[in-house]
Backbone and ligand atoms as CSV (ligand in chain L), in Angstrom:
chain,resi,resn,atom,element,x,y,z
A,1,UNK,N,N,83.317,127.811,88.835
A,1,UNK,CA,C,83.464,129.038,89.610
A,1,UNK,C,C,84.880,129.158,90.152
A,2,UNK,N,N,85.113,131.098,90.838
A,2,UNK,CA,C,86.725,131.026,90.911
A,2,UNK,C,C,86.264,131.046,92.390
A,3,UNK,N,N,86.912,130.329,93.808
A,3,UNK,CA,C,86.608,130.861,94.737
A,3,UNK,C,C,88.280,131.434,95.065
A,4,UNK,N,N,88.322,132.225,96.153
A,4,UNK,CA,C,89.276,132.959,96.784
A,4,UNK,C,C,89.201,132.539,97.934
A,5,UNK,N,N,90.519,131.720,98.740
A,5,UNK,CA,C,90.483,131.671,100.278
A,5,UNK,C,C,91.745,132.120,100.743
A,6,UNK,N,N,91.585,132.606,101.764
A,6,UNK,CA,C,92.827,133.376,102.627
A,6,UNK,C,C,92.948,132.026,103.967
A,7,UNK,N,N,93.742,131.737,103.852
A,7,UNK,CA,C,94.372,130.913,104.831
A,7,UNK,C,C,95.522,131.035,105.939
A,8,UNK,N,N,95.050,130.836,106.995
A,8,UNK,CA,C,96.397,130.820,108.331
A,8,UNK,C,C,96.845,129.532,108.639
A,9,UNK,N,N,97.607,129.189,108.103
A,9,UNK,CA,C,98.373,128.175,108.468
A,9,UNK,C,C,99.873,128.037,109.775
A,10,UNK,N,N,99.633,127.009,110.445
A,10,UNK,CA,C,100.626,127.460,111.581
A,10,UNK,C,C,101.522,125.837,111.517
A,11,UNK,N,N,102.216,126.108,111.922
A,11,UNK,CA,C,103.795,124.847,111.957
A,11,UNK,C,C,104.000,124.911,113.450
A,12,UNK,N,N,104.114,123.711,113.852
A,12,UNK,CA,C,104.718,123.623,115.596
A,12,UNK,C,C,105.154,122.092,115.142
A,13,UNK,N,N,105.959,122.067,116.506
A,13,UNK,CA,C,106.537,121.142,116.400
A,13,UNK,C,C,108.195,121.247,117.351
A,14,UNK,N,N,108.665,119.975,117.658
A,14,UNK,CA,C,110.206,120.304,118.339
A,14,UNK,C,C,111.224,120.800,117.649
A,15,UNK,N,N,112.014,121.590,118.229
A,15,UNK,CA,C,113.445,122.485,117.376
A,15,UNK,C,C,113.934,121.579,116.581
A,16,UNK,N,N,114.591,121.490,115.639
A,16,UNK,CA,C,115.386,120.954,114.618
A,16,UNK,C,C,114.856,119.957,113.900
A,17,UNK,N,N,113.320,120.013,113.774
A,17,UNK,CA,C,112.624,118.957,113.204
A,17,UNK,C,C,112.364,118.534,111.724
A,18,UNK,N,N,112.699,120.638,111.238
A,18,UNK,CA,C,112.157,120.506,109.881
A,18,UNK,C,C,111.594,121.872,109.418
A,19,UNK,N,N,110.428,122.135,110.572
A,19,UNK,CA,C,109.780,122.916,110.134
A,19,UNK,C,C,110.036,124.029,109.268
A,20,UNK,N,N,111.022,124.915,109.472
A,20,UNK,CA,C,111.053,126.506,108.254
A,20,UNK,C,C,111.551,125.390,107.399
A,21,UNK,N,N,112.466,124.411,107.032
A,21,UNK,CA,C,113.004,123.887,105.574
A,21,UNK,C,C,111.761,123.064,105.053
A,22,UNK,N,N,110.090,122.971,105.598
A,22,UNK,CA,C,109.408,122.415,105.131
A,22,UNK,C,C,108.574,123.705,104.354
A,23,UNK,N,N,108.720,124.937,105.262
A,23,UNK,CA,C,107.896,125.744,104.735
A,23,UNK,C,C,108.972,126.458,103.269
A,24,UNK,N,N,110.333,126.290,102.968
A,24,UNK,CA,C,111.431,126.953,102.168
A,24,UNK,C,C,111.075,126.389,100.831
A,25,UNK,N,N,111.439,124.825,101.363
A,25,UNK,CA,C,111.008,123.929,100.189
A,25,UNK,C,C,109.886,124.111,99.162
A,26,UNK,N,N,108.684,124.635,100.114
A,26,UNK,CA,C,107.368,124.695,99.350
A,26,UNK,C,C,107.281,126.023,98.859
A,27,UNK,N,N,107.813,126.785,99.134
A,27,UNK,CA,C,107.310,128.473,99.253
A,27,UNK,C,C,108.627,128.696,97.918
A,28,UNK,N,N,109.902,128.105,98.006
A,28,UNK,CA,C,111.057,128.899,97.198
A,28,UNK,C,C,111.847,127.773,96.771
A,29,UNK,N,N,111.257,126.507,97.311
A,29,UNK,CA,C,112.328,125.608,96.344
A,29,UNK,C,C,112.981,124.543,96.654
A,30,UNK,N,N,113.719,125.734,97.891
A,30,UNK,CA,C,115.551,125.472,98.408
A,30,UNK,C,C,115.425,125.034,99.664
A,31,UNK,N,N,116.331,124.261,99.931
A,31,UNK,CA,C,116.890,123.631,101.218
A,31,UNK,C,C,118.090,124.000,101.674
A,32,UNK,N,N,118.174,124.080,102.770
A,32,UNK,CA,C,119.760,124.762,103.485
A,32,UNK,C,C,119.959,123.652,104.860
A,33,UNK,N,N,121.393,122.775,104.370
A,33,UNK,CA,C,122.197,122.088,105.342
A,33,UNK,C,C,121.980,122.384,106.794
A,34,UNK,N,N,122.284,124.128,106.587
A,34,UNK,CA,C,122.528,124.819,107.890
A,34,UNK,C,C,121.819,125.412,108.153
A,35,UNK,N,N,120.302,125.392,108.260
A,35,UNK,CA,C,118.974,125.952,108.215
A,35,UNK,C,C,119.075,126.563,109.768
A,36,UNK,N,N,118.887,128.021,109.859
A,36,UNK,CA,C,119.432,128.513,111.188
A,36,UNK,C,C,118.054,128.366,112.487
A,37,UNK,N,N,118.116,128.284,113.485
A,37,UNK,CA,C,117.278,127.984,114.041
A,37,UNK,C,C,116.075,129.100,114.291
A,38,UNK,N,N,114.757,129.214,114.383
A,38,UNK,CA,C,113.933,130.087,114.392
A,38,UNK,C,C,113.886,130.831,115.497
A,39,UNK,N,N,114.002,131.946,115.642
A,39,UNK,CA,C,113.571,132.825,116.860
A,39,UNK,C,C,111.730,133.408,116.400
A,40,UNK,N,N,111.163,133.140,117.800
A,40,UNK,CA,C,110.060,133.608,118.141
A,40,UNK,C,C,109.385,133.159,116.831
A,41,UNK,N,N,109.177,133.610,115.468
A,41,UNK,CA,C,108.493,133.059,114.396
A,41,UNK,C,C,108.546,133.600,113.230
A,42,UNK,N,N,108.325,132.806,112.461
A,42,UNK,CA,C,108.523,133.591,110.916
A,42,UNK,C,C,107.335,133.755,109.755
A,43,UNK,N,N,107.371,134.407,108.895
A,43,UNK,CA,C,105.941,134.413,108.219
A,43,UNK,C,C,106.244,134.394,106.856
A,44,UNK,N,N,105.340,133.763,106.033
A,44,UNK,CA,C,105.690,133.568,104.451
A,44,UNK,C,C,104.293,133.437,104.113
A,45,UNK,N,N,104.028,133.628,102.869
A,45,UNK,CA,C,102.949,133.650,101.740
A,45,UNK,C,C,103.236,132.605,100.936
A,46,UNK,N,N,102.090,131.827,100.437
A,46,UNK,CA,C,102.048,131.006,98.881
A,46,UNK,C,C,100.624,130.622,99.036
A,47,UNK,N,N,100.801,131.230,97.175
A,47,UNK,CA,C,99.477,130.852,96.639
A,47,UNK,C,C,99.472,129.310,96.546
A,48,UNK,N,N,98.319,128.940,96.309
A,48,UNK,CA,C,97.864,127.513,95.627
A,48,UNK,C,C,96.838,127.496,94.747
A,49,UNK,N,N,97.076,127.713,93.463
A,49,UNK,CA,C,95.707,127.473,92.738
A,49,UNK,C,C,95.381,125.327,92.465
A,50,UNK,N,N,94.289,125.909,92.810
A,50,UNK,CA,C,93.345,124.474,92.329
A,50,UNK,C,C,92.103,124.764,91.359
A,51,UNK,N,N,91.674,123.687,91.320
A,51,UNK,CA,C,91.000,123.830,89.839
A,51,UNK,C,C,89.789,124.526,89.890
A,52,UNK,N,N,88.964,124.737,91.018
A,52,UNK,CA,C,87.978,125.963,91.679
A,52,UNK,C,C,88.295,126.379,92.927
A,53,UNK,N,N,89.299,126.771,92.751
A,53,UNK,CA,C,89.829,128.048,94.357
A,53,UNK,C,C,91.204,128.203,94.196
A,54,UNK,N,N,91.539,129.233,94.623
A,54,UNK,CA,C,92.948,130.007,94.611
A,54,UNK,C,C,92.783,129.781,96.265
A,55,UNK,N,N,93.943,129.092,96.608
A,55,UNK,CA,C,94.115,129.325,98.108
A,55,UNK,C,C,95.180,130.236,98.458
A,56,UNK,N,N,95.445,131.075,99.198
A,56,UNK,CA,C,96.551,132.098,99.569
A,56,UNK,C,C,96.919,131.572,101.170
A,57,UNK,N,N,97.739,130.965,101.464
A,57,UNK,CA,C,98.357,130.818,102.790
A,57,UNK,C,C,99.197,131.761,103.164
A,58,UNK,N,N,98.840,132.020,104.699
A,58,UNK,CA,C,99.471,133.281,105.529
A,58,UNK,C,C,99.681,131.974,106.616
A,59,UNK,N,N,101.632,131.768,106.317
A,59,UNK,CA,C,101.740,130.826,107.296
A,59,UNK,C,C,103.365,131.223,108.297
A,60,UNK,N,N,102.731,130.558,109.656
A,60,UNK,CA,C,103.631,130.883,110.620
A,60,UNK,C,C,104.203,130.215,110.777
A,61,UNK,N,N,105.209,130.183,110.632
A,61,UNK,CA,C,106.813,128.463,111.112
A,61,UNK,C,C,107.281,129.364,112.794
A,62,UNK,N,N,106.425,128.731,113.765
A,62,UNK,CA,C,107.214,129.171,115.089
A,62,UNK,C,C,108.236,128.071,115.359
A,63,UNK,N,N,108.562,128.788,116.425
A,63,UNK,CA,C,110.239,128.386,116.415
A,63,UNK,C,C,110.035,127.001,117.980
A,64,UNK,N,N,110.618,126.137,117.471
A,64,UNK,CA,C,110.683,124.824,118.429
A,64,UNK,C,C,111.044,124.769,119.864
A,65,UNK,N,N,112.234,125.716,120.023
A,65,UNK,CA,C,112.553,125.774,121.295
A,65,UNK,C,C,111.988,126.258,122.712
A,66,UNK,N,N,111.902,125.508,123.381
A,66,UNK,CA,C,110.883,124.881,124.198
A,66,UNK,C,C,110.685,126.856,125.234
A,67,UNK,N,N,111.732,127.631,125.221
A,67,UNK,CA,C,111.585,128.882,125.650
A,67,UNK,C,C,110.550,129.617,124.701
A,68,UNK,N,N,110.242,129.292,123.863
A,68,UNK,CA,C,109.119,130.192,123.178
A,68,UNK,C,C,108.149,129.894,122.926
A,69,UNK,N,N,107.831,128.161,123.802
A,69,UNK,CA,C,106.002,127.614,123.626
A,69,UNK,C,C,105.039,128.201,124.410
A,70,UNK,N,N,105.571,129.471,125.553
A,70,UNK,CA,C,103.950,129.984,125.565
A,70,UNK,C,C,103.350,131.318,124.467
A,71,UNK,N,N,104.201,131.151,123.575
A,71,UNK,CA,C,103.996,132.115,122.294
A,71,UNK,C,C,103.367,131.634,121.333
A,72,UNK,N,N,103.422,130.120,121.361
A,72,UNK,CA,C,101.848,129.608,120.201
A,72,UNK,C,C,100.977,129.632,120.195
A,73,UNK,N,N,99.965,129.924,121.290
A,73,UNK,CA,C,98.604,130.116,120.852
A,73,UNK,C,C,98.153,131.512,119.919
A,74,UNK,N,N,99.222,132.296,120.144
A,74,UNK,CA,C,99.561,133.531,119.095
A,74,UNK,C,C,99.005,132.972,117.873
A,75,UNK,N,N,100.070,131.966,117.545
A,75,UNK,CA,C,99.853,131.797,115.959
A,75,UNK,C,C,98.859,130.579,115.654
A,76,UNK,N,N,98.967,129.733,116.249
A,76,UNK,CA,C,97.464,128.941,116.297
A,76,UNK,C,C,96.346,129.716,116.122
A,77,UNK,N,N,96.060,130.073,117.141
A,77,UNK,CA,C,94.714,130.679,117.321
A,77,UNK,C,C,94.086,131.374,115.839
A,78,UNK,N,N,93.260,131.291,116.045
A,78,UNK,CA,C,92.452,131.525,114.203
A,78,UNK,C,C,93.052,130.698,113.021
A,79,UNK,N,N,94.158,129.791,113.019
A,79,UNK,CA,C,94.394,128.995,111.872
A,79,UNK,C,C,93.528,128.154,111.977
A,80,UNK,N,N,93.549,128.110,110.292
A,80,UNK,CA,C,92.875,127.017,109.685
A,80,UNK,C,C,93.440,126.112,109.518
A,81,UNK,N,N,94.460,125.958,109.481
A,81,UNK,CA,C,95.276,124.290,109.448
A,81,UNK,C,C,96.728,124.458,109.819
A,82,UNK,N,N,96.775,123.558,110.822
A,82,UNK,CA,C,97.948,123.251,111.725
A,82,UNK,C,C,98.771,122.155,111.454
A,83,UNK,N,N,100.196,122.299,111.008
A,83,UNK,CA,C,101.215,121.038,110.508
A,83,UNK,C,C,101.744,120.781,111.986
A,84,UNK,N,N,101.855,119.832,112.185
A,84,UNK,CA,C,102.750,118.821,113.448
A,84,UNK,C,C,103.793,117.793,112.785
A,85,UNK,N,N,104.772,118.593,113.001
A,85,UNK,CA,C,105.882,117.679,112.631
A,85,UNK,C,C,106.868,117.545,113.507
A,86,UNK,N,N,107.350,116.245,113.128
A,86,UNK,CA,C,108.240,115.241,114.348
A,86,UNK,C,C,109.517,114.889,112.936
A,87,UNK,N,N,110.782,114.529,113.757
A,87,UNK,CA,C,111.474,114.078,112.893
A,87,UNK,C,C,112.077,112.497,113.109
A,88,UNK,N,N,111.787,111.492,112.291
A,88,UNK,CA,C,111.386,110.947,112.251
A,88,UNK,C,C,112.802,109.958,112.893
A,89,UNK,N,N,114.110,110.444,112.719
A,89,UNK,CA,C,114.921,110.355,113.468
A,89,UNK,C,C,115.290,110.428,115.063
A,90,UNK,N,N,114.122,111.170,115.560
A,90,UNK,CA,C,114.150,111.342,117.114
A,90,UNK,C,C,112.921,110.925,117.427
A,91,UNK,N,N,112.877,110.316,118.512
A,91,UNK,CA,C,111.387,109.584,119.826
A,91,UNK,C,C,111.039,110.729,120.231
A,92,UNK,N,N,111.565,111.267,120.681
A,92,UNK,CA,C,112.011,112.676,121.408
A,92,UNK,C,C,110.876,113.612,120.710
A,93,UNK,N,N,110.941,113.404,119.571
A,93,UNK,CA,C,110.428,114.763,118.586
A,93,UNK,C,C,109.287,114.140,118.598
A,94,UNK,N,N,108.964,112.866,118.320
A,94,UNK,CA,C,107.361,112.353,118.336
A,94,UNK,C,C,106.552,112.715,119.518
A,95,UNK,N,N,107.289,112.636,121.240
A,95,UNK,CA,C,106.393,112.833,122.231
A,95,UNK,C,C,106.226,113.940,121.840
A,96,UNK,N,N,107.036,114.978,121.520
A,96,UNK,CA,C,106.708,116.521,121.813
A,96,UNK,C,C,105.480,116.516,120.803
A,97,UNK,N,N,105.314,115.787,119.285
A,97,UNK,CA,C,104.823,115.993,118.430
A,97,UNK,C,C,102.754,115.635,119.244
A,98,UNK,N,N,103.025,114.807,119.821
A,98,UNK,CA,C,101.716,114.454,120.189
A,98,UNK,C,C,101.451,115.239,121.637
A,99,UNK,N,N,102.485,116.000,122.323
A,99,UNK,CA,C,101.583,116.728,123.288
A,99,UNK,C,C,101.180,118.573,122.330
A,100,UNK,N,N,101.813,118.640,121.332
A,100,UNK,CA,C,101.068,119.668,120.367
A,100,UNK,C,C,99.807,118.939,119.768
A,101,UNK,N,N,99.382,117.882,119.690
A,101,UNK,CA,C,98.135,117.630,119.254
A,101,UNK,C,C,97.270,117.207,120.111
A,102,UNK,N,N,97.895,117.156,121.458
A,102,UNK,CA,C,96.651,117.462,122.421
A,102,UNK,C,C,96.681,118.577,122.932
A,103,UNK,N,N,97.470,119.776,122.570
A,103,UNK,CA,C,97.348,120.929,123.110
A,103,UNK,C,C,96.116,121.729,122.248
A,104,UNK,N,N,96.590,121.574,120.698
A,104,UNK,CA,C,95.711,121.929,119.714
A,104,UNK,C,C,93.949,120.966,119.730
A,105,UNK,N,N,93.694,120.073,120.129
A,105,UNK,CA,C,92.721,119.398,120.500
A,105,UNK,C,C,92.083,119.996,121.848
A,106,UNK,N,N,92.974,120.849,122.961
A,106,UNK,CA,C,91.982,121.290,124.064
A,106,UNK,C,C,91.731,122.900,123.871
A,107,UNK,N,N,92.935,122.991,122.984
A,107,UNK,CA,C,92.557,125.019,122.898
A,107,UNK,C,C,92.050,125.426,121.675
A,108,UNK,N,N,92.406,124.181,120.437
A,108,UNK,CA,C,92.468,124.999,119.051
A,108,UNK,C,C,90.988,124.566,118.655
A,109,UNK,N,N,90.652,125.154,117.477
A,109,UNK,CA,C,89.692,125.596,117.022
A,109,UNK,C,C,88.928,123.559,116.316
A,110,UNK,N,N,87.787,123.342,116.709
A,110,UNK,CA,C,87.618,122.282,116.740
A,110,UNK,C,C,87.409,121.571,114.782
A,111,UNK,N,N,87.395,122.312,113.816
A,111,UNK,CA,C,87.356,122.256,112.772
A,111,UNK,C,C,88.694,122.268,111.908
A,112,UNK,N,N,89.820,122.646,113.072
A,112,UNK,CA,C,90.996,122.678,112.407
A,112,UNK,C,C,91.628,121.717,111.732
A,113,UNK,N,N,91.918,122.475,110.456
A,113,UNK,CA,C,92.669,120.799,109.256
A,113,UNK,C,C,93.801,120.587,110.239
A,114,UNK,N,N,94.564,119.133,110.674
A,114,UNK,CA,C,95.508,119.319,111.708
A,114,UNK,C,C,96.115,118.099,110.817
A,115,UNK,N,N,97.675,118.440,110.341
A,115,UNK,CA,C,98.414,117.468,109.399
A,115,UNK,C,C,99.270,116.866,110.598
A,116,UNK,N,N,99.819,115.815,110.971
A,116,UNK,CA,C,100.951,115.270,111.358
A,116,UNK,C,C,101.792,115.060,110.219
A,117,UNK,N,N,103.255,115.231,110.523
A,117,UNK,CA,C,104.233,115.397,109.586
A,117,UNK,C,C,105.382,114.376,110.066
A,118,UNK,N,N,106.123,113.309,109.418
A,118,UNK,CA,C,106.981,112.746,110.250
A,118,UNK,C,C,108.304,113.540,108.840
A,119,UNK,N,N,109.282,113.762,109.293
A,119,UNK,CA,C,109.634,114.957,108.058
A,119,UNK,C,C,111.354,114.202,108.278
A,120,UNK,N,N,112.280,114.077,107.758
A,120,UNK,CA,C,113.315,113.622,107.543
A,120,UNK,C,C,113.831,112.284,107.006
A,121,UNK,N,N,112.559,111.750,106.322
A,121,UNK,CA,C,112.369,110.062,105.669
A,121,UNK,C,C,113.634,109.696,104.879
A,122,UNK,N,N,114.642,110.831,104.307
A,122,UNK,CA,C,115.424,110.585,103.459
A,122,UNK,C,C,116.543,109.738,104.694
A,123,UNK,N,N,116.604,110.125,106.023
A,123,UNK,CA,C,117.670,109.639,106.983
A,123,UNK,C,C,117.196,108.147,107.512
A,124,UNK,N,N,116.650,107.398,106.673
A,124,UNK,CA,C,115.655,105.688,106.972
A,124,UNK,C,C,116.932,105.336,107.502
A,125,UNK,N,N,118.239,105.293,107.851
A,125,UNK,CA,C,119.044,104.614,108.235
A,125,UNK,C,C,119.197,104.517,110.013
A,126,UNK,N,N,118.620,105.805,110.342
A,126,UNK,CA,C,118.833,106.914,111.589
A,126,UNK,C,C,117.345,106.700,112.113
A,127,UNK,N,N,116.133,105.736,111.508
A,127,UNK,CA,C,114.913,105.977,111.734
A,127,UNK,C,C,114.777,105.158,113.501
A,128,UNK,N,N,113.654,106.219,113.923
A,128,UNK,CA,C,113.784,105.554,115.394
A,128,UNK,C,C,112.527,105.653,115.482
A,129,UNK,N,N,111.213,106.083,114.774
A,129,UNK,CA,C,109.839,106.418,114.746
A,129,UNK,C,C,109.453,105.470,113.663
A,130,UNK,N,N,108.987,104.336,113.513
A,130,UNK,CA,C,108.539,103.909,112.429
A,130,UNK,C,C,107.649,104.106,111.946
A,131,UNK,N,N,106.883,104.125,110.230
A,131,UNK,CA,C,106.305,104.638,109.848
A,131,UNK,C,C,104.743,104.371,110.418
A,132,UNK,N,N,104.507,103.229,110.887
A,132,UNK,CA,C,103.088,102.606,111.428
A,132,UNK,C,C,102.933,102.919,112.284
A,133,UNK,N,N,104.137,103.570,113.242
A,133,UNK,CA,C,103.340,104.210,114.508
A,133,UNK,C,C,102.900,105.472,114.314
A,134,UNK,N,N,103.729,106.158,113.616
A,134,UNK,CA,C,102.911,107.517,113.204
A,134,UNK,C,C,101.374,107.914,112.861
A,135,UNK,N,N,101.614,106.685,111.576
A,135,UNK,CA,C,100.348,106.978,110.980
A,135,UNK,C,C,99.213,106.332,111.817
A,136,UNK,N,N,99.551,104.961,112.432
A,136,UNK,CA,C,98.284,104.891,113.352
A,136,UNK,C,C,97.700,105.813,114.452
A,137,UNK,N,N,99.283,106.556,115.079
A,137,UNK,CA,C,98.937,107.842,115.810
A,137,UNK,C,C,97.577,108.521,114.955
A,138,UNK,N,N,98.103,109.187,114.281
A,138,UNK,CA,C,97.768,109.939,113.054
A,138,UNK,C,C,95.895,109.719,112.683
A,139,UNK,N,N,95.599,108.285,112.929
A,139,UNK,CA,C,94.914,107.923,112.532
A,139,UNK,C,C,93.314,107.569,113.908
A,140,UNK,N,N,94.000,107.489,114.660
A,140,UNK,CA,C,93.706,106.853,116.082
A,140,UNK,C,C,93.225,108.708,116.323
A,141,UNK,N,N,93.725,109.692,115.859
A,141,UNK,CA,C,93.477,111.096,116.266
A,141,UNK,C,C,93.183,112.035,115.552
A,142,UNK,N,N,92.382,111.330,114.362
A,142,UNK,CA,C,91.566,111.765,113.193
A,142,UNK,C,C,92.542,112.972,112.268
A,143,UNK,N,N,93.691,112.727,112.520
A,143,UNK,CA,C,95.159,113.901,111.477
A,143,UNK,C,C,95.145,113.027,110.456
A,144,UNK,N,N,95.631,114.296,109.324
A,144,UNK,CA,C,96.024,113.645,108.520
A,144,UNK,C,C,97.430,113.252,108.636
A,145,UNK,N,N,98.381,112.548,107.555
A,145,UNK,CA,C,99.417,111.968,107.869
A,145,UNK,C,C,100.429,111.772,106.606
A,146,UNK,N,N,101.731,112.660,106.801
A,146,UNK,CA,C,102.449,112.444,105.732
A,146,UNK,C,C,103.790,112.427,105.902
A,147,UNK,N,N,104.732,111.222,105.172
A,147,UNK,CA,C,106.142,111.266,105.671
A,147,UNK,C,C,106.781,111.756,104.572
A,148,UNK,N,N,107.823,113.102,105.005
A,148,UNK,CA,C,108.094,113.968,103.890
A,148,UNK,C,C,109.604,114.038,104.374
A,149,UNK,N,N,110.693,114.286,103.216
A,149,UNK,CA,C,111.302,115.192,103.549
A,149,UNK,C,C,111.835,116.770,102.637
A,150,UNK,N,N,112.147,117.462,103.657
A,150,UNK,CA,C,112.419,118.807,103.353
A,150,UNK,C,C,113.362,119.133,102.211
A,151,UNK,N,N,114.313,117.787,102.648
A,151,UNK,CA,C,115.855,117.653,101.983
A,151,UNK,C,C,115.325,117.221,100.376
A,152,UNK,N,N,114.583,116.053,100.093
A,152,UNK,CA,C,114.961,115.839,98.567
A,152,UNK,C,C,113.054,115.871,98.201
A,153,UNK,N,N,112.840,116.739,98.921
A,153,UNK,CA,C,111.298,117.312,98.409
A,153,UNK,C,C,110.185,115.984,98.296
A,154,UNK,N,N,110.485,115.262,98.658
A,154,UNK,CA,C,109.635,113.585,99.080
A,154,UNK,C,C,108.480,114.490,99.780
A,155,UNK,N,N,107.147,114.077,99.602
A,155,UNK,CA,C,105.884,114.668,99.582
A,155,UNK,C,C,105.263,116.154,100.719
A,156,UNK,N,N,106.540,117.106,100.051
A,156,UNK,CA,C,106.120,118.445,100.112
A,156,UNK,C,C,105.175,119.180,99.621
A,157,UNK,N,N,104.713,118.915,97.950
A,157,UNK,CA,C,103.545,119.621,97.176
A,157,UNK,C,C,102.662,118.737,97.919
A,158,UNK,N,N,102.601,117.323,97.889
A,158,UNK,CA,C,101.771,116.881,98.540
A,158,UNK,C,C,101.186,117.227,99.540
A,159,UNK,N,N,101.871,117.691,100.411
A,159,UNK,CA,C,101.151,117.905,101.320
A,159,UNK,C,C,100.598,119.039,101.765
A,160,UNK,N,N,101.013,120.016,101.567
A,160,UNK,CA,C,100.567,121.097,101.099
A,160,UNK,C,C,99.466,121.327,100.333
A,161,UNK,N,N,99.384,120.773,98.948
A,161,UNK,CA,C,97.992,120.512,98.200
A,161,UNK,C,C,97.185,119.812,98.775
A,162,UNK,N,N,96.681,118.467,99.953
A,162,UNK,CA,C,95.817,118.107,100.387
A,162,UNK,C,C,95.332,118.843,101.611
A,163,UNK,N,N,96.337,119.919,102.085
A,163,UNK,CA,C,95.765,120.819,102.726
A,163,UNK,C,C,94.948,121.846,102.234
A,164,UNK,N,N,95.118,122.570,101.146
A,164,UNK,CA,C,94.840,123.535,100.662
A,164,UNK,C,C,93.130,122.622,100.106
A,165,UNK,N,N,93.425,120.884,99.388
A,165,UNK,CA,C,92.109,120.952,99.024
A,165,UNK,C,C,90.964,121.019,100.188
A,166,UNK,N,N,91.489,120.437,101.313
A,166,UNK,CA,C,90.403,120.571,102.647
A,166,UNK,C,C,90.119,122.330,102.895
A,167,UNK,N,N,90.760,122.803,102.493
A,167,UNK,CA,C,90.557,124.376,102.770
A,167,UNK,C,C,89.079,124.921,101.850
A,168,UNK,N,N,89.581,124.397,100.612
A,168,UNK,CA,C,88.728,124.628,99.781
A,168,UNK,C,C,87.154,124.632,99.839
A,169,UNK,N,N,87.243,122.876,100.674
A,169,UNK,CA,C,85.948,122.504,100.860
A,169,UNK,C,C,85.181,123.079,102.313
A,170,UNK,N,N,85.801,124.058,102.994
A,170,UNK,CA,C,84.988,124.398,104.203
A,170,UNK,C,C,84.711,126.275,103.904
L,1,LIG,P1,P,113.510,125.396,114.938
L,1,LIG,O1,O,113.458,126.671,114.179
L,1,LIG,O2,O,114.652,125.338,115.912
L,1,LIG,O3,O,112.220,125.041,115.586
L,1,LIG,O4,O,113.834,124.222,113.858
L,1,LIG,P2,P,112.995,123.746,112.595
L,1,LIG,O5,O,111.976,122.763,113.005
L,1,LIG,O6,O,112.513,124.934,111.831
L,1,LIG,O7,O,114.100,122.958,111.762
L,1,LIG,P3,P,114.965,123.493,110.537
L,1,LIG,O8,O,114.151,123.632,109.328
L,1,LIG,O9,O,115.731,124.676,111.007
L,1,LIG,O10,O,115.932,122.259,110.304
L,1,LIG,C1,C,116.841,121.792,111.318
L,1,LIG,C2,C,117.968,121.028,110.649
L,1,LIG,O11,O,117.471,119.837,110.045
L,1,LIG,C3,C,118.680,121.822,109.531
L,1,LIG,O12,O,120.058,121.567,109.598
L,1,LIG,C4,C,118.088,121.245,108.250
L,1,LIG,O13,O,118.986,121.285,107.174
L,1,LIG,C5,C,117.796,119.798,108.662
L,1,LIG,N1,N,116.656,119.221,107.951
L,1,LIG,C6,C,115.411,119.732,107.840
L,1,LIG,N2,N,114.620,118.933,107.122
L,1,LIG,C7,C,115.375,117.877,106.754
L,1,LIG,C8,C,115.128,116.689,105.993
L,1,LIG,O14,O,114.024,116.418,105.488
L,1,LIG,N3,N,116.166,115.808,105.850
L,1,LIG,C9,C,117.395,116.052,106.391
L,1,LIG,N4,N,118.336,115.129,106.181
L,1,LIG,N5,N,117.659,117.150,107.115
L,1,LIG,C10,C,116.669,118.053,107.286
């Protein structure tokens, strides 16, 4: 059978973490050095076919800076799956990363696919988040968990496709 799902997908996370060059990467390809910073939020489309369902994501990359977080429950609210990404280069970006997953744990929708993202793996030199704390985070708070980066496309389809297959199945 063909199924059809329409999907809201939402991105949070701290400013300069990743997020629109995670959603660029997947949606068009390309990566930009100088990836400009997001105001208020942005919106993009991509299909995903799988082998019984076409998934269509309607996804929001809001913008990190800490002046526009009482504007996420906007785009949360009614998604079906929420990316949390931290960069994996800043501590900094991890706390913020885990008070969005207890924000999304007291307001968001209790079925929500909720990915943690540690997103800049290509900078391992600069790493200040190691990979075991993430994922035990990750794990300890029933997310899924993937270290990607934006820059040389290190598990972007991935992750994206294990979202889309949890979509499938609800
Ligand atoms: P806000 O819109 O401010 O919330 O930022 P954002 O989370 O959308 O980050 P953005 O995609 O704008 O990226 C910030 C900076 O990090 C840009 O200069 C990107 O080129 C860079 N960047 C993003 N992802 C990666 C990555 O995986 N590796 C490296 N080395 N740089 C990255």
């Amino acid at each position: 059978g063909n199924k059809n799902v329409q999907a809201k997908l939402v991105l949070l996370g701290d400013m300069g973490t990743g997020k629109t060059s995670l959603v660029l990467r997947f949606v068009k390809g390309q990566f930009y050095e100088f990836q400009e910073s997001t105001i208020g939020a942005a919106f993009f489309t991509q299909v995903l076919s799988l082998n019984e369902a076409t998934i269509k994501f309607d996804i929001w990359d809001t913008a990190g800076q800490e002046r526009y977080h009482s504007l996420a429950p906007m785009y949360y609210r009614g998604a079906a799956a929420a990316i949390v990404v931290y960069d994996i280069t800043s501590m900094e970006s991890f706390v913020k990363a885990k008070k969005w997953v207890r924000e999304l744990q007291r307001q968001g929708n209790p079925v929500l696919v909720t990915v943690l993202v540690a997103n800049k793996a290509d900078l391992e030199t600069k790493r200040q988040v190691e990979n075991e704390v993430g994922e035990q985070y990750a794990k300890d708070n029933r997310l899924l968990f993937f270290e990607t980066s934006a820059k040389t496309a290190q598990n972007v389809s991935e992750l994206f496709y294990e979202i889309a297959k949890r979509l499938e199945k609800v």
